[in-house]
Each structure stands twice: as C-alpha cells, then as structure tokens.
MIKOLBA-285651 format. One line per field, with one value per residue (C-alpha): residue number from 1; residue in one letter; chain; x, y, z. Coordinates in steps of 0.1 Angstrom, whole numbers, plus 5000, padded with zeros to 4 digits. Example, Ala and Ser with C-alpha at 12.3 -4.5 7.8 and 13.67 -1.06 7.14 Angstrom:
BEGIN
seq	(1	2)
type	(a	s)
mol	(A	A)
xx	(5123	5137)
yy	(4955	4989)
zz	(5078	5071)
END
This chain:
BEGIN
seq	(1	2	3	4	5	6	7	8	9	10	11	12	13	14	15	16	17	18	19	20	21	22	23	24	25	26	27	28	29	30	31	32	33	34	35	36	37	38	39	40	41	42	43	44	45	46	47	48	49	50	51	52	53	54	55	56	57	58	59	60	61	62	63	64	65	66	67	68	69	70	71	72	73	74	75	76	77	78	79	80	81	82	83	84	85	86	87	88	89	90	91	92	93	94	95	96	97	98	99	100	101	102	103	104	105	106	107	108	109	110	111	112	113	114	115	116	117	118	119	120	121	122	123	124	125	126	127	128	129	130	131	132	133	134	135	136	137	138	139	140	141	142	143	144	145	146	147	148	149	150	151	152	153	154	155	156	157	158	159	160	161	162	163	164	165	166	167	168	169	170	171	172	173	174	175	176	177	178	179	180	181	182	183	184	185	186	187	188	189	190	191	192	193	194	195	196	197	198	199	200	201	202	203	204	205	206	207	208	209	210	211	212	213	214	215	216	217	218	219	220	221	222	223	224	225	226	227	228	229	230	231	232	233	234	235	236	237	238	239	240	241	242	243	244	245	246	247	248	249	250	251	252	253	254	255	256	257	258	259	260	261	262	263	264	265	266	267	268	269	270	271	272	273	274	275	276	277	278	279	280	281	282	283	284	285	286	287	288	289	290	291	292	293	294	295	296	297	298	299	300	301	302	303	304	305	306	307	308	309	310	311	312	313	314	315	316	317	318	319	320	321	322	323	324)
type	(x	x	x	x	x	x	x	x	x	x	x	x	x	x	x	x	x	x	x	x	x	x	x	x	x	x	x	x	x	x	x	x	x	x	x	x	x	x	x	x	x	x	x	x	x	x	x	x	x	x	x	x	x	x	x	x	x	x	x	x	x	x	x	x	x	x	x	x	x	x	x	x	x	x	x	x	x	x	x	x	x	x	x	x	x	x	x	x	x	x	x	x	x	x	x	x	x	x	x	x	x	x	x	x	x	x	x	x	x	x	x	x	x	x	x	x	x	x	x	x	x	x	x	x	x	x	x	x	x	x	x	x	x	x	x	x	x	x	x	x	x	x	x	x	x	x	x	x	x	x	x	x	x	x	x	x	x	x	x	x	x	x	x	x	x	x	x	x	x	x	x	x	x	x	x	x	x	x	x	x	x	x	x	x	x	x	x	x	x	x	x	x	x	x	x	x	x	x	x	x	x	x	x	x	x	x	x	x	x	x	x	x	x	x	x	x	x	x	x	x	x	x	x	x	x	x	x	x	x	x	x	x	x	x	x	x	x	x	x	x	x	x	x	x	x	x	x	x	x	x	x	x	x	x	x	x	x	x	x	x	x	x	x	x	x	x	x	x	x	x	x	x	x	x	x	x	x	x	x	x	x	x	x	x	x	x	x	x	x	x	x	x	x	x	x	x	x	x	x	x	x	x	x	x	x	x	x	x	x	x	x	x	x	x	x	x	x	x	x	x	x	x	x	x)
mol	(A	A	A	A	A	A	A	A	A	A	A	A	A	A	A	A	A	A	A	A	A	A	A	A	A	A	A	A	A	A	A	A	A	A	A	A	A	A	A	A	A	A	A	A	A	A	A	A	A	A	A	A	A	A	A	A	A	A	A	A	A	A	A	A	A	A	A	A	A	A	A	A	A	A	A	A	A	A	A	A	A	A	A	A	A	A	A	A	A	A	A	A	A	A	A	A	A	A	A	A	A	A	A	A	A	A	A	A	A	A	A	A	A	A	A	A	A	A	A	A	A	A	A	A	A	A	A	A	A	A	A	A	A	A	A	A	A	A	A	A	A	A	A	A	A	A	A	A	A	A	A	A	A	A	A	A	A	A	A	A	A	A	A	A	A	A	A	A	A	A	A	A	A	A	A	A	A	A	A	A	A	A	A	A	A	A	A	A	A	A	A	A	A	A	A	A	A	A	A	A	A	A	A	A	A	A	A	A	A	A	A	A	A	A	A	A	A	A	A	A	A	A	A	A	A	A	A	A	A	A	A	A	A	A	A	A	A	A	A	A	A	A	A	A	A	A	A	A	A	A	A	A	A	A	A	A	A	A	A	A	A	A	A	A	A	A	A	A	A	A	A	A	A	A	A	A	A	A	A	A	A	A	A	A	A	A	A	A	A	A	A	A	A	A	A	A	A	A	A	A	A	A	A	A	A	A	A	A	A	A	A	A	A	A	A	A	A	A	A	A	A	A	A	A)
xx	(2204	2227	2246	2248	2289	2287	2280	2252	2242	2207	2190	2221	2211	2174	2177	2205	2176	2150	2169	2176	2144	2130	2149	2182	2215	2227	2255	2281	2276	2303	2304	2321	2332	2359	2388	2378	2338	2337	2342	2362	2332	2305	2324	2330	2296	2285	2313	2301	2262	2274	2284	2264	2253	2233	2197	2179	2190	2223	2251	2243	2278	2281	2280	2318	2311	2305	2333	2359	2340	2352	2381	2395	2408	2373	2386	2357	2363	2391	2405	2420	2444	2447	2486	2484	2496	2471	2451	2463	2448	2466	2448	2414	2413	2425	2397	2379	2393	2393	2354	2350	2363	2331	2335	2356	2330	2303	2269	2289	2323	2332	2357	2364	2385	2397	2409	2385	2395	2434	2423	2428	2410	2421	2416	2376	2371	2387	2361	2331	2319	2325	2297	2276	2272	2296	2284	2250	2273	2299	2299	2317	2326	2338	2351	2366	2367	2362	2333	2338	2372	2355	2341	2301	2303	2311	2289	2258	2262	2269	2244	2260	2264	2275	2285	2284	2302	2287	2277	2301	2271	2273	2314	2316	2290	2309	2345	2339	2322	2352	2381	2365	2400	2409	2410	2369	2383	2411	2378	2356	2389	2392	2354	2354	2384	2377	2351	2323	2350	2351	2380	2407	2395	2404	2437	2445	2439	2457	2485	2493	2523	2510	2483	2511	2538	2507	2503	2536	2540	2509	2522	2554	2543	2515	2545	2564	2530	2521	2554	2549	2584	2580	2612	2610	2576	2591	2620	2595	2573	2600	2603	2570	2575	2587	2552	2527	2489	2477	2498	2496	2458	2463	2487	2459	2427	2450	2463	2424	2418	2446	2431	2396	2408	2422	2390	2369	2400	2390	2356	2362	2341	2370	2399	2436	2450	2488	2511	2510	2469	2472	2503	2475	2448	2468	2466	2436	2406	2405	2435	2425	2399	2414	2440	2415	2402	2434	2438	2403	2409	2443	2429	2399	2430	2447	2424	2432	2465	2480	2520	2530	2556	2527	2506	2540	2546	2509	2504	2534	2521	2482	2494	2514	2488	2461	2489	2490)
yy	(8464	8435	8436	8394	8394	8419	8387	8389	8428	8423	8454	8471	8460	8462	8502	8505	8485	8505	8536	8526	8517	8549	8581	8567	8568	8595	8612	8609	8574	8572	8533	8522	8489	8474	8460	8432	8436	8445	8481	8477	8454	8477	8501	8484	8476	8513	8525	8500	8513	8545	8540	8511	8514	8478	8493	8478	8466	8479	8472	8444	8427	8428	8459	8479	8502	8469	8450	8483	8493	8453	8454	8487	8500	8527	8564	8580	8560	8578	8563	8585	8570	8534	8542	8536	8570	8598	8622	8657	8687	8687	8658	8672	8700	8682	8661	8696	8705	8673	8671	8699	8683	8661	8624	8604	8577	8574	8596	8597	8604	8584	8594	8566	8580	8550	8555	8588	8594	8598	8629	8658	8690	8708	8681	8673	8711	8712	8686	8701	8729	8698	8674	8704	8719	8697	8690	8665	8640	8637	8609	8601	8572	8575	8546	8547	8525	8548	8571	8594	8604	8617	8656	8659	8685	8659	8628	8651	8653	8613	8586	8564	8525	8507	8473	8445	8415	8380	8349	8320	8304	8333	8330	8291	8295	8322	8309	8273	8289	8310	8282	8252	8235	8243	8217	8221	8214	8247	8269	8259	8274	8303	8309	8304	8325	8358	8371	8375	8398	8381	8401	8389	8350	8359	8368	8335	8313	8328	8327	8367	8376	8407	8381	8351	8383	8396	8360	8353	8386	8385	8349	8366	8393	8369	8344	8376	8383	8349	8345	8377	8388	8425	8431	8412	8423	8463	8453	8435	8464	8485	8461	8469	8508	8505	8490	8511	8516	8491	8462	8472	8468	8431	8428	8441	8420	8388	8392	8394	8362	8340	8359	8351	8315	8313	8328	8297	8271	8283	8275	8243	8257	8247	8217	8222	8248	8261	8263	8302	8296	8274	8295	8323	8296	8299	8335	8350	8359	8394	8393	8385	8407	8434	8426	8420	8454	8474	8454	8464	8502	8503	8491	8521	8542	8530	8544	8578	8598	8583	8571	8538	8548	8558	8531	8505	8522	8523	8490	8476	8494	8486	8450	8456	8470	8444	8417	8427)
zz	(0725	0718	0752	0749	0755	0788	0817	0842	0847	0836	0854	0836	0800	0801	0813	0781	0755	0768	0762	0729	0720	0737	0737	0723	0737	0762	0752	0781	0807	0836	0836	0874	0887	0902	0881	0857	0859	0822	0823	0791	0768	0779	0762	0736	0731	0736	0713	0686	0691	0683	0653	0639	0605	0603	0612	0640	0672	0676	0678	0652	0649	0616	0596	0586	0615	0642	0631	0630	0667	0684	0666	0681	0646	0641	0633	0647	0683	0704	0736	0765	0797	0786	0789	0828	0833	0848	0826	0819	0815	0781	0775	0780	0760	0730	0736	0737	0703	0684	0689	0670	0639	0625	0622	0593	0590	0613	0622	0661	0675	0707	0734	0754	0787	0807	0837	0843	0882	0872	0858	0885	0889	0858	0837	0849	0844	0808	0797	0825	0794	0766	0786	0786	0754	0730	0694	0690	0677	0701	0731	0758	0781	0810	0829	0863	0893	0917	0910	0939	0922	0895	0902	0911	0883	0859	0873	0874	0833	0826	0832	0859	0847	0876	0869	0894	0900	0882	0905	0902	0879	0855	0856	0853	0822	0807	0811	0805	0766	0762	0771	0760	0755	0793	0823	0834	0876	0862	0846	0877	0902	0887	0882	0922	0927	0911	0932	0902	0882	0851	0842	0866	0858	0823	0831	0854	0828	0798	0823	0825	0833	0856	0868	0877	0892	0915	0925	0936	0952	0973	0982	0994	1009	1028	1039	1058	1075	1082	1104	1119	1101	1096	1089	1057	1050	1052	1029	1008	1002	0994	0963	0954	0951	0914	0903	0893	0910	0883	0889	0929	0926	0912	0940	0965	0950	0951	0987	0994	0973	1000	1035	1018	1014	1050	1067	1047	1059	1096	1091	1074	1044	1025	1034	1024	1000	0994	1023	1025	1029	1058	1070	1074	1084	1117	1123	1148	1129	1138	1126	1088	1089	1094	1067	1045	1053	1051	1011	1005	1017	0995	0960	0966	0971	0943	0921	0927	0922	0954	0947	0945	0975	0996	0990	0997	1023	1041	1031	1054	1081	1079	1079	1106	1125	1120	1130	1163)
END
C-alpha cells in the first residue's frame, strides 16, 4: 500500500501492505491514538484504498476514485461524529440502513465514524449485527482515542490499528517538507514541542485559533497554580465549562506541554523559557508530577461522555491536590 503521507508507523504500514498484497483489506479497523497522531490520514488513506480504481498498489493517487477519496467530496465515503457532538443511536441505525443501498460509484462503501467512543451503549449495539454480517462491500472505520470506550463486542470484530507518536526526527522531516516557507528555528520548536503527534504541530504553526486559545488558557490557568492562587484558578475553570471535551483536550495536552517544559528547566535539560515556565520551574517536583498526571488522566477522560462541567470542575480540584 501507498501509506507514504501517514509519518513514522512502519510496523503499522507493513501489516496494512501485507494485507493488501495477501488477503486484502478487512472490512471494519478500529484505528486509536491520541489526538493529532494521524487518526484522520490513515483514514483517509484507507477510505481512498477502498475505492481505488487505478489497479495495482492502492491507493494510487491518481485515478477519479483517489482524487474524490483525499479530497473528501466521494459519494460512496460516509463520515459519522466529525460534528464534535456524541454519536446517537439514531445515528447508528441509519448507518445500518444506508448500507444497504449499493454504492454510487465505487466497488466499496466506507463509513468513516470519528469519534467512535462518544457512541454510548445503544449506539455500539445498533451497529454490533452491521460489523457482523453487513453486505461484502461495506467498510468501516472506526477511529477513537480511547479504545477501551469502545464495547469489547465491537473491538473483537475490527482489526485494531494503533497508531504511535513519531520521533522529533520523523516530525522535524515531515514538518520542515510541509512548511518549507516557515522560520526552520519555528518548525524545529514545534517539531520538539508536540510530543511525536504530528497533528497538534500542524495546528501551532498555521496559527489555529483553538491551538493559540488552548495556549493562552493553559498559560492562565498554569499562572493561578503557579502562585498557588486557587481561588482564581476555581473562577478560572468555571470559564472553561462553556468549551467542549475537544477544545478541553487541547487545553489538557498543552498544560502538559509547560509542566513538561518546567520538569526539563529543573534539570537544566533546557535554560530559560516563558515566564509562566519558570513560574512552574519553582514549584516542588512532586508537585509537577502529579499535575502532569491529573492532565494526563483528564484528556483519557475526555474521550468519553464525561461533561465539560465535570471535567472543569475535577480539574480545579486534582490541581489543587497535587499543589499541596
């Protein structure tokens, strides 16, 4: 398979060519990762297998079936849950009687279903008798970032793809190709930054608004704990409640980035950095580790139908806690 654009994962892609070489495709892949490891192009790259019309290694780039596939405009390629809002059991069984209606162009029909552990219960079960006996030409994807959320039922009838975070090598390489216009020092940050996640490097440097907002708020929230001022940490994360799990996970992964940051200042692994870094620099050890774990506990949480209130609100006091 042509898996070229998907960074680092090698183990990954030889077991996908050698299926496709061997056996072919499986129908149904849960592919897992955490934000911003490329989820998103593997399914792309899947999806545009699937309906590949080029002959030969697939997906060849370049026939009408390719080109509609990376372009996201292909009738016969369905995505589910990219809204940000959790899957319904609605939902699912219209994905159970749409696949019933034979494709528009292609020898396949993909259902790509972002976001697969916001389904709940209902909504796994609605699609459990689909995975099992749906048509021969129907696949799905499933992508999630929190396999266990996902029902044993339904991960014992997908292949699992786990994807893993890139070395800073792989990143720098990558990045520095895709933003060749960009300050190199700017690409080499970032690349050193995003923890092998491709994804949220990406987003730094075309300057996303969520990105830059998560940024500033982890600074915020970071310059409350810093001080040991949990009073305006608490009113603070009462501001947060109106975002939503996505934008809290960016929140959570870049609060990591600054305690990650601080840890290296202590060691002297790394000299300077912004105020709020050095603020934390300051703070006891144990003390950053356990923040770091109460972050790292929260964005696993995030990925399953836990409120934005709740998350707020045990975010303030897990901080609180490992500040003591």
């Amino acid at each position: 398979m042509r898996l070229d654009t998907l960074a680092g994962n090698h183990a990954l892609k030889r077991q996908l060519s050698a299926q496709a070489e061997g056996r072919g495709l499986s129908h149904a892949y849960l592919i897992s990762g955490p934000a911003g490891s490329g989820k998103r192009t593997l399914a792309r790259l899947l999806s545009a297998a699937f309906v590949c019309t080029g002959g030969g290694e697939t997906p060849c780039g370049a026939c009408p079936g390719c080109k509609k596939a990376l372009a996201g405009i292909h009738p016969d390629i369905i995505t589910i849950g990219d809204d940000g809002k959790d899957i319904t059991v609605a939902q699912s069984r219209q994905i159970r009687s749409d696949a019933y209606i034979r494709p528009n162009e292609a020898d396949r029909k993909v259902y790509v279903v972002q976001n697969a552990q916001t389904m709940n219960a209902s909504a796994q079960n609605a699609l459990l008798k689909l995975l099992e006996e749906g048509p021969a030409y129907a696949a799905f994807l499933l992508l999630t970032d929190n396999p266990a959320g996902v029902l044993p039922t339904i991960r014992s009838r997908c292949e699992a793809l786990a994807l893993s975070p890139v070395t800073q090598a792989q990143a720098e390489e990558v990045l520095l190709s895709r933003f060749p216009d960009r300050d190199p020092g700017q690409v080499r940050s970032a690349a050193a930054d995003c923890g092998g996640l491709l994804g949220r490097a990406v987003a730094q440097l075309e300057g996303s608004q969520a990105g830059e907002e998560a940024r500033q708020a982890a600074g915020t929230l970071f310059s409350f704990w810093a001080k040991g001022d949990e009073l305006g940490m608490a009113q603070f994360c009462v501001s947060l409640e109106k975002w939503d799990r996505e934008a809290l996970t960016g929140l959570f992964d870049q609060a990591v980035t600054l305690l990650r940051d601080a840890l290296a200042l202590q060691t002297g692994a790394e000299a300077g950095g912004p105020p709020v870094v050095q603020a934390l620099a300051q703070r006891p050890r144990k003390a950053l580790l356990a923040a770091v774990g109460v972050l790292e506990s929260l964005r696993s949480a995030a990925g399953f139908n836990v409120g934005a209130g709740h998350l707020c609100g045990a975010l303030c006091a897990g901080l609180s806690q490992a500040g003591q």
